[in-house]
N, C-alpha and C positions, 0 to 999 in steps of 0.2 A: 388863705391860700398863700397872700406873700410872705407869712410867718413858714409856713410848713419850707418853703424855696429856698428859703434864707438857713433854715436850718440842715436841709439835706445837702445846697452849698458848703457850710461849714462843717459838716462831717465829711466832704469830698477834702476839703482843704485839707484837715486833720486829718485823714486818712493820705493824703499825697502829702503829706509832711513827715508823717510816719514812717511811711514806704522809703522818702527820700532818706533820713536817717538810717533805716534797717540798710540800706540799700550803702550809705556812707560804712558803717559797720560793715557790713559785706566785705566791701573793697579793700576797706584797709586789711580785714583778719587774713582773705584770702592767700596763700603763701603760692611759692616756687613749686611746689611739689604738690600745688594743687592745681598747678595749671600742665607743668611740663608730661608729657605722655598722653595729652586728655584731649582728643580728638575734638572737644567742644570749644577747645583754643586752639584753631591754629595759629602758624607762626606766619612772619614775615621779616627778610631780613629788608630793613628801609634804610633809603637817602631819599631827602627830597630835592634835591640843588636841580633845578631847573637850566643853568646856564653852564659854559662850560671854562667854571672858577667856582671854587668853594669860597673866593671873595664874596660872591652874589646871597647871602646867605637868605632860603627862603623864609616869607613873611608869616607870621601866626597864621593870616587866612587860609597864605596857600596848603601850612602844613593841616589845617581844618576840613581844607576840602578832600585830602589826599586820606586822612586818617578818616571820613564818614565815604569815601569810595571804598577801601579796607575794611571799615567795618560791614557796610553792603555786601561786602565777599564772605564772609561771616571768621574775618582774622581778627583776631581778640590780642593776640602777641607779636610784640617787633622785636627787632634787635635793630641798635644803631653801634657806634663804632667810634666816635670820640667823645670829649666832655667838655671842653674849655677852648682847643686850639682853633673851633668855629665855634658861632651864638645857633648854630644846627638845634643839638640837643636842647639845650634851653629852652629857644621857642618852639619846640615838640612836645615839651612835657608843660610847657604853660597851654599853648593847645587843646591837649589831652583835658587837660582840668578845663578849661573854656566851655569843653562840648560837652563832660559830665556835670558841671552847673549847669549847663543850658538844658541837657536830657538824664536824669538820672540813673537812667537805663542802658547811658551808653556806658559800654568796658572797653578799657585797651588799656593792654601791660606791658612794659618795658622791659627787657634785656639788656641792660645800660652797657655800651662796650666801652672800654679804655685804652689809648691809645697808647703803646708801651715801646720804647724802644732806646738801643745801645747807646752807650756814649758814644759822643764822638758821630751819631749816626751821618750818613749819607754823605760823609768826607773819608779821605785817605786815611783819617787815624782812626777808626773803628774800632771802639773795643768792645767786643761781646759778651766779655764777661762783667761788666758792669753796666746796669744803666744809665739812660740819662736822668738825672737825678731833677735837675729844676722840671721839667716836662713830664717824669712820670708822678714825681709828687704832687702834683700841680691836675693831675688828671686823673688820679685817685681820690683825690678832696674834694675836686669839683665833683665826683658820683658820690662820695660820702654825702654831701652836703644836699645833691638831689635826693636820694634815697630816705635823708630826714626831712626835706621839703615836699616829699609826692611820696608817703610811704603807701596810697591807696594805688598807686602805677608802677613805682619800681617793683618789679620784684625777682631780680638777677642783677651781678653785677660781672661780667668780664671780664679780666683783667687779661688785657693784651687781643687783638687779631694777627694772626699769623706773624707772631712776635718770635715764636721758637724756632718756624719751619726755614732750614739752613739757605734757601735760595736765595731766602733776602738777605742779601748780602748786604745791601744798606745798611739795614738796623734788625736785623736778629739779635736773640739774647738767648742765655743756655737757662734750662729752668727754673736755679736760682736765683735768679733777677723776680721773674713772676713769682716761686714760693713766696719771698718777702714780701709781697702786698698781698696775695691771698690771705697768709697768716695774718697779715696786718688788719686785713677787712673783718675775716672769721673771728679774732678779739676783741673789736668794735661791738660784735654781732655779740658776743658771749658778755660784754659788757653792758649790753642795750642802748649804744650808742646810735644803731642801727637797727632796722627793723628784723626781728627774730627769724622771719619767716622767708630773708630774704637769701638765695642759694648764691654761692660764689662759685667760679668757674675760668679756664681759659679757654679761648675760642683758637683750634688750631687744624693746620692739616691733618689728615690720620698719621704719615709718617712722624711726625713731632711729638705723637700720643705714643709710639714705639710699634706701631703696625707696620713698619717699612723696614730699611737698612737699619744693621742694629748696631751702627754706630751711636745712633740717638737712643738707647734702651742704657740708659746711666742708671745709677743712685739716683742722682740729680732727680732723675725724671719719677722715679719710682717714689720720690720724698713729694712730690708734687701731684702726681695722681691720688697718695693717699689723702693729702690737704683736701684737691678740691670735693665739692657737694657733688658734680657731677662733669662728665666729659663733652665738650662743644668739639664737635668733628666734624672737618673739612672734607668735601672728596669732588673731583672734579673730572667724571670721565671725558665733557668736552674740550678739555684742554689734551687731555691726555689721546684724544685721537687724531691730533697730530706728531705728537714729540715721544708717543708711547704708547701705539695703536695697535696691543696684543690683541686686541677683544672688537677693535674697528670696519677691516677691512673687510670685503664678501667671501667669505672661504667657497670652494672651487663648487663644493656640491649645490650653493644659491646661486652660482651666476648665472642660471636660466629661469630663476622667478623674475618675476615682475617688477619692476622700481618699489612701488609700495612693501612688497612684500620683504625684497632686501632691506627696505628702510625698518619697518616693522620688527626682524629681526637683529638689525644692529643695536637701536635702540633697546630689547631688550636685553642683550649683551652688555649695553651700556650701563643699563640698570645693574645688570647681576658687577659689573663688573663696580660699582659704587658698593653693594653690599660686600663684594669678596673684600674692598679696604676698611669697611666700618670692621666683619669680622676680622680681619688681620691684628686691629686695635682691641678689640675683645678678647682675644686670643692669647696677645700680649699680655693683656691687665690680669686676666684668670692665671695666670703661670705665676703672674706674682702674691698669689691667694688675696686677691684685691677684687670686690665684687662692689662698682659704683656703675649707676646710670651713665649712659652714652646717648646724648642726641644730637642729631646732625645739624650743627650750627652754621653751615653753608653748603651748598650744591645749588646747581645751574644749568641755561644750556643757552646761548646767546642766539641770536634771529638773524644777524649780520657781522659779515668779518672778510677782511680786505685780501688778507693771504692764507695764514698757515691754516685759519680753518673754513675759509673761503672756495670757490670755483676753484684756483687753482693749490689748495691742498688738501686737507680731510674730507670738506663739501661737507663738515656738519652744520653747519650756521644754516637755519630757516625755521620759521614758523610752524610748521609741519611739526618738526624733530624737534622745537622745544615743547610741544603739545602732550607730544608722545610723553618725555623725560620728564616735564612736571607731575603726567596722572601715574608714572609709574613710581614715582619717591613716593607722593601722596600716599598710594593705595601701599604702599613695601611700610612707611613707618608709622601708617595711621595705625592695621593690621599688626605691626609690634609694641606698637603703646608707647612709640617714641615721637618728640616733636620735632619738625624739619625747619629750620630757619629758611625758609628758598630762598637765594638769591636771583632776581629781586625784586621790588614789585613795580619800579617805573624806570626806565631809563635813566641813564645820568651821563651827561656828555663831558662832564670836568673827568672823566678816570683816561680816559686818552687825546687830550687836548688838540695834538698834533694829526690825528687821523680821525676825519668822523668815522668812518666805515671802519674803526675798531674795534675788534669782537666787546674789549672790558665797556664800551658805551652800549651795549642793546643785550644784556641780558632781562630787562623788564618784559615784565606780562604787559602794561600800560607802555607806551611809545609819548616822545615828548608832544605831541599834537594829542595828547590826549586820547588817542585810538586803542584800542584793546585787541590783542593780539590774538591769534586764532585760538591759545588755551582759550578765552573770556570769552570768545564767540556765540556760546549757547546761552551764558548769562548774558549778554545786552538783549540774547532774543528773547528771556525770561521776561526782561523788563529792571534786574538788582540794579543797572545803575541812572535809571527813570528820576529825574530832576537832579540827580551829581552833575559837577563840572569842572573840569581842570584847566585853570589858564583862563575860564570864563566861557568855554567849549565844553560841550557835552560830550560824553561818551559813545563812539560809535568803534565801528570795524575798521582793522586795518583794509588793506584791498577795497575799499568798498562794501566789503561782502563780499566779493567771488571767486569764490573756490578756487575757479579755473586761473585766474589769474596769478592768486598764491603759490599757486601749484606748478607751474614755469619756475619758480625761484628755486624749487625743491627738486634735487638733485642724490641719488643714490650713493653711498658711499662707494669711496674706489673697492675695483675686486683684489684681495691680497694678495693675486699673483704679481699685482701693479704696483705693490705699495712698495717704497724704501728699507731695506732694514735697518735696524733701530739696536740690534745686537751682535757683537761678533762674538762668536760660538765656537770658532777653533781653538781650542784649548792645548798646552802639554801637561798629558795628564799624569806623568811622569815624575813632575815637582808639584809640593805643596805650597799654598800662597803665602808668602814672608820666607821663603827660601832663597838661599842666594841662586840669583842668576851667573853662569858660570860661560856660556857659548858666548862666540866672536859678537853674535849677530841674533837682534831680537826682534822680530817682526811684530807688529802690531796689525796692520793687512798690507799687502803685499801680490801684487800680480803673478811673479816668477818665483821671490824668493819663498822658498818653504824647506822645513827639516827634513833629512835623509840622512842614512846609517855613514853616510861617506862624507857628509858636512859638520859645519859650526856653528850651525843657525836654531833657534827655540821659537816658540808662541807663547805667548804670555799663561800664566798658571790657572788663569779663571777667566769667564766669560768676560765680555766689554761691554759698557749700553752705553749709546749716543744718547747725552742728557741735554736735553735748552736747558737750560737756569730759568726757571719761574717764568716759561712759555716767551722768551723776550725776543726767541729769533726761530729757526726752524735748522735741525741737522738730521739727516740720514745716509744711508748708504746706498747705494745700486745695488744690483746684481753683479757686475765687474770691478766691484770695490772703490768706485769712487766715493768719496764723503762731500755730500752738498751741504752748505751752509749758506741758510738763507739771512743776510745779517738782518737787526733789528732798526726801529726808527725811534722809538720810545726814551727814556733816560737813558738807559743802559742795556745793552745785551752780550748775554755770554754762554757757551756751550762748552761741552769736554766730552772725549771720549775716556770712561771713568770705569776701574776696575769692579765688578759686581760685590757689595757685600760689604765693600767700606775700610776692607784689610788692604793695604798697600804692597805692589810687587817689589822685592827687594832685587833694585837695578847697583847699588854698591861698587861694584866690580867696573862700571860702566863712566866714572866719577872725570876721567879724562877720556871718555867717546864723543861720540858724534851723534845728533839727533837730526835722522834725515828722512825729506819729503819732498813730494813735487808739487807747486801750485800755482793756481791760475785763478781768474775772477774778471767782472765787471766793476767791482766797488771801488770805489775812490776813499773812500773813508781808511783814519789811520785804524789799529788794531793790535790787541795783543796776541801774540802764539807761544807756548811753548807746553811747560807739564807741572801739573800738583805733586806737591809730598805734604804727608800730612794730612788731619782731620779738622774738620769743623769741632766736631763734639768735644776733642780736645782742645781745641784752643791751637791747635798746633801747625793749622795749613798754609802755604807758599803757595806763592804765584812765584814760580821760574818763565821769565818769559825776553820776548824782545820785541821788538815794535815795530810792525811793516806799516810803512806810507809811501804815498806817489814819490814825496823827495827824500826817502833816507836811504842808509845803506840795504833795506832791507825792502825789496818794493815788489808787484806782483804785476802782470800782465793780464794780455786778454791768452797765451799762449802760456803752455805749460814750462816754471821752469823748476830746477833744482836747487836745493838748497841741501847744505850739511854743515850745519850748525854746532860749534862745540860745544860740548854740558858748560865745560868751566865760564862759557861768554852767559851764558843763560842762567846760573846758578845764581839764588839770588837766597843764600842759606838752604838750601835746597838736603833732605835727609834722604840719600837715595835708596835707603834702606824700604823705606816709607813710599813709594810713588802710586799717587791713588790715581791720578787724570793721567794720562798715556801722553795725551794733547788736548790744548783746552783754547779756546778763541774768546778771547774778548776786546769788546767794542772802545777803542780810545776819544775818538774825536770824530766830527762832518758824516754823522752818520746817514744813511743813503737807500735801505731796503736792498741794494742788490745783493749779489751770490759771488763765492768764495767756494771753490772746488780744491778739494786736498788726495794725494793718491801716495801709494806707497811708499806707507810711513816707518821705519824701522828705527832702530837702535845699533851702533857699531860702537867696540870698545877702546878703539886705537881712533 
């Protein structure tokens, strides 16, 4: 009998030795395009930083415990997002291997992202058409060198996060920066320096991908969509229901449903309105007989947020409404054979340092106390995350558990008759846009002034839309044309009221005018105002501006005052042919959260 024991032991062994092999084989063959579109992998975009500094970089365990809570969820794929400038990644993928030696049965794949950005970034000499060379060298080697050290987990490599999309004004780069490391990864790959199987890609906003203004639809871009293996695409309707709330507010025929039920329906607005940018980007690529895979390498919906999408602005931030937005991307890209990177799967308080209650700190499903957010709700009641623990804390509910309680926090989106607008629509539809402007007087909005057959006065050629810059502050209009600007607290923030389409109104004629407006505020912080000429895409855009603070010649009140301003004081190489931003506000110095109100703002030529 102990002989028979001993031997069916050793065919256990043999045989789980076996398995562990097939099982190493497995991993490694497995490629990109065996996982991406494969609903049997979902995605997750991860950080694990615990604290609020990416100095604190988490430890092997912590990221052990966080990747078998993920895997509990049944995510087999991450994306992270730099390589070397933190020991993040590193101890992620020494992890990863940890807990497949320890289980041979566990998977988890990486999307290695890379940090990419301009010379000169996030100082005054900015140059975006080159990068920074020591930092993106330096972070393409460090993912080559992973990619030969974990060929059984890498299997994507990113090169850049929202590295193209023009907001970041810090360190944007135009798409030539990125071709060159794509090409440079894909010849590695064609050399076998790299594992065969492994897809390159850039991770970007949909407008970056040319689904937006078609300033960004270059060569450039068109030489880079056909490089990469596939397209990582950004879309972020919560951001966008403050600063850009077409699809947001309760249109007149909901506002006698029920809370839930307007909720219900914004939400899926929100959705349709994430599919209408993916297809914009689709739409884009097919025109230029380019047919590559597209999956959503980010989207979101955060749980808490202090202003612009807080009580007092959008009212999207709550648990409720990320519930909704995560099962409806789930079911829209599982159902197209596409894979969603969600942002994201735990909390992370290092993305806005200075404000806990900042939307970019709670977009996670999991909260830093380890509590699972009302999407997770039904799986703790399953039992998936039954012995996990994060922080050395088990997995429980946020609220406690009670509904009712949650449900206080959750608030209906405003009704659209309530909402700000976000475009001016009076047009002269009389000139086409890059025409010269020829009348005394160019209104921009305007209480009194307006065109008549017996005046000298015009509207601008094309519509206007009030833009934040990369959600950093809040701007809209009333109903009586005033423009609120809620300034930002963050690094930087900046806003413009900016010609639709990307083509600049030719003010020429205007070269020795006056640029005049009336304005008032609570802020104390200094700031810039004045108007763009010129493009991003081309390399070619101006800030014309001047500089209002408490002590300079240019200073604001709690009362409205006036100001007329000359081009020539403001001109700073200014191509007036060219004027994309009409007015544009950015943040100098002691910045403060308050508001900055602007009102009829024109143009005069004398």
């Amino acid at each position: 009998m102990r002989q028979i024991t001993l031997l069916i032991l050793s065919l256990a062994f043999l045989m789980l030795g076996c398995f562990q092999e097939n099982k190493k084989i497995k991993d490694v063959d497995i490629t990109a395009a065996d996982i991406l579109g494969n609903p049997e992998y979902l995605a997750f975009s991860y950080g694990g930083y615990r604290e609020n500094t990416r100095a604190v970089v988490p430890t092997i365990k912590e990221l052990k415990d966080d990747m078998k809570i993920l895997s509990a969820m049944g995510i087999k794929l991450i994306r992270t997002y730099n390589t070397q400038q933190f020991g993040h990644t590193a101890n992620l993928l020494q992890a990863i291997k940890q807990l497949k030696d320890e289980d041979p049965s566990f998977e988890m794949y990486v999307m290695l992202g890379t940090w990419i950005e301009c010379e000169g970034a996030w100082s005054a000499s900015a140059n975006h058409n080159a990068g920074n060379v020591e930092n993106n060298t330096a972070e393409i080697e460090a993912a080559v060198k992973m990619a030969q050290t974990y060929p059984d987990i890498v299997k994507i490599i990113a090169v850049g996060n929202e590295a193209m999309v023009q907001w970041a004004i810090n360190y944007f780069v135009y798409p030539n920066v990125i071709l060159k490391w794509v090409d440079y990864l894909k010849e590695l790959r064609k050399k076998g320096e790299i594992p065969t199987g492994i897809w390159i890609t850039s991770s970007d906003n949909y407008e970056s991908w040319g689904g937006g203004a078609k300033s960004y639809q270059t060569d450039e871009l068109v030489a880079l969509i056909k490089a990469v293996d596939f397209i990582s695409l950004h879309t972020y309707p919560f951001h966008d229901s403050h600063y850009n709330p077409t699809f947001w507010g309760v249109p007149e025929e909901e506002e006698d449903l029920p809370k839930l039920k307007q909720i219900e329906a914004s939400m899926l607005r929100a959705k349709n309105y994430a599919i209408s940018q993916y297809q914009s980007a689709v739409d884009y690529m097919k025109s230029l007989g380019i047919d590559k895979p597209i999956h959503i390498g980010e989207t979101g919906w955060a749980t808490i947020a202090s202003s612009s999408y807080g009580v007092t602005g959008s009212k999207a931030a709550d648990e409720y409404k990320e519930k909704l937005y995560y099962e409806h991307m789930r079911d829209w890209t599982n159902a197209a054979g596409m894979s969603c990177f969600y942002f994201e799967a735990f909390d992370e308080q290092w993305k806005d340092q200075g404000n806990a209650l900042g939307s970019e700190n709670h977009f996670g499903l999991i909260n830093l106390k380890g509590e699972a957010k009302f999407s997770l709700w039904e799986m703790v009641d399953e039992g998936v995350f039954d012995g996990l623990t994060r922080n050395g804390l088990p997995i429980t509910k946020t609220y406690a558990g009670d509904i009712g309680k949650l449900m206080k926090d959750v608030l209906a989106p405003p009704l659209e008759s309530e909402m700000g607008l976000l475009e001016i629509t009076t047009v002269n539809e009389n000139r086409k846009i890059g025409q010269p402007v020829h009348e005394s007087t160019y209104v921009v909005v305007h209480a009194t002034l307006m065109p008549e057959g017996t005046n000298d006065i015009s509207y601008p050629s094309g519509k206007l839309k009030l833009n934040a810059w990369e959600g950093t502050c809040g701007i809209e209009m009333s109903k009586d044309g005033i423009i609120e600007v809620k300034t930002g607290t963050g690094a930087w923030w900046g806003c413009a009221i900016e010609i639709v389409g990307g083509i600049g109104e030719n003010l020429s004629n205007y070269k020795s005018g006056k640029l005049n407006f009336e304005i008032k505020g609570n802020t104390v912080s200094s700031f810039q105002i004045g108007f763009q000429t010129g493009s991003f895409a081309q390399g070619s855009q101006t800030n014309n501006k001047i500089t209002f603070n408490p002590e300079g010649d240019y200073s604001m009140a709690s009362e409205w005052k006036s100001y007329s301003i000359p081009i020539a004081e403001v001109d700073e190489g200014a191509d007036l042919s060219n004027v994309t931003a009409l007015l544009f506000l950015r943040g100098d110095k002691d910045f403060d959260g308050k508001d900055i109100y602007i009102k009829n703002i024109y143009y005069t030529r004398e």
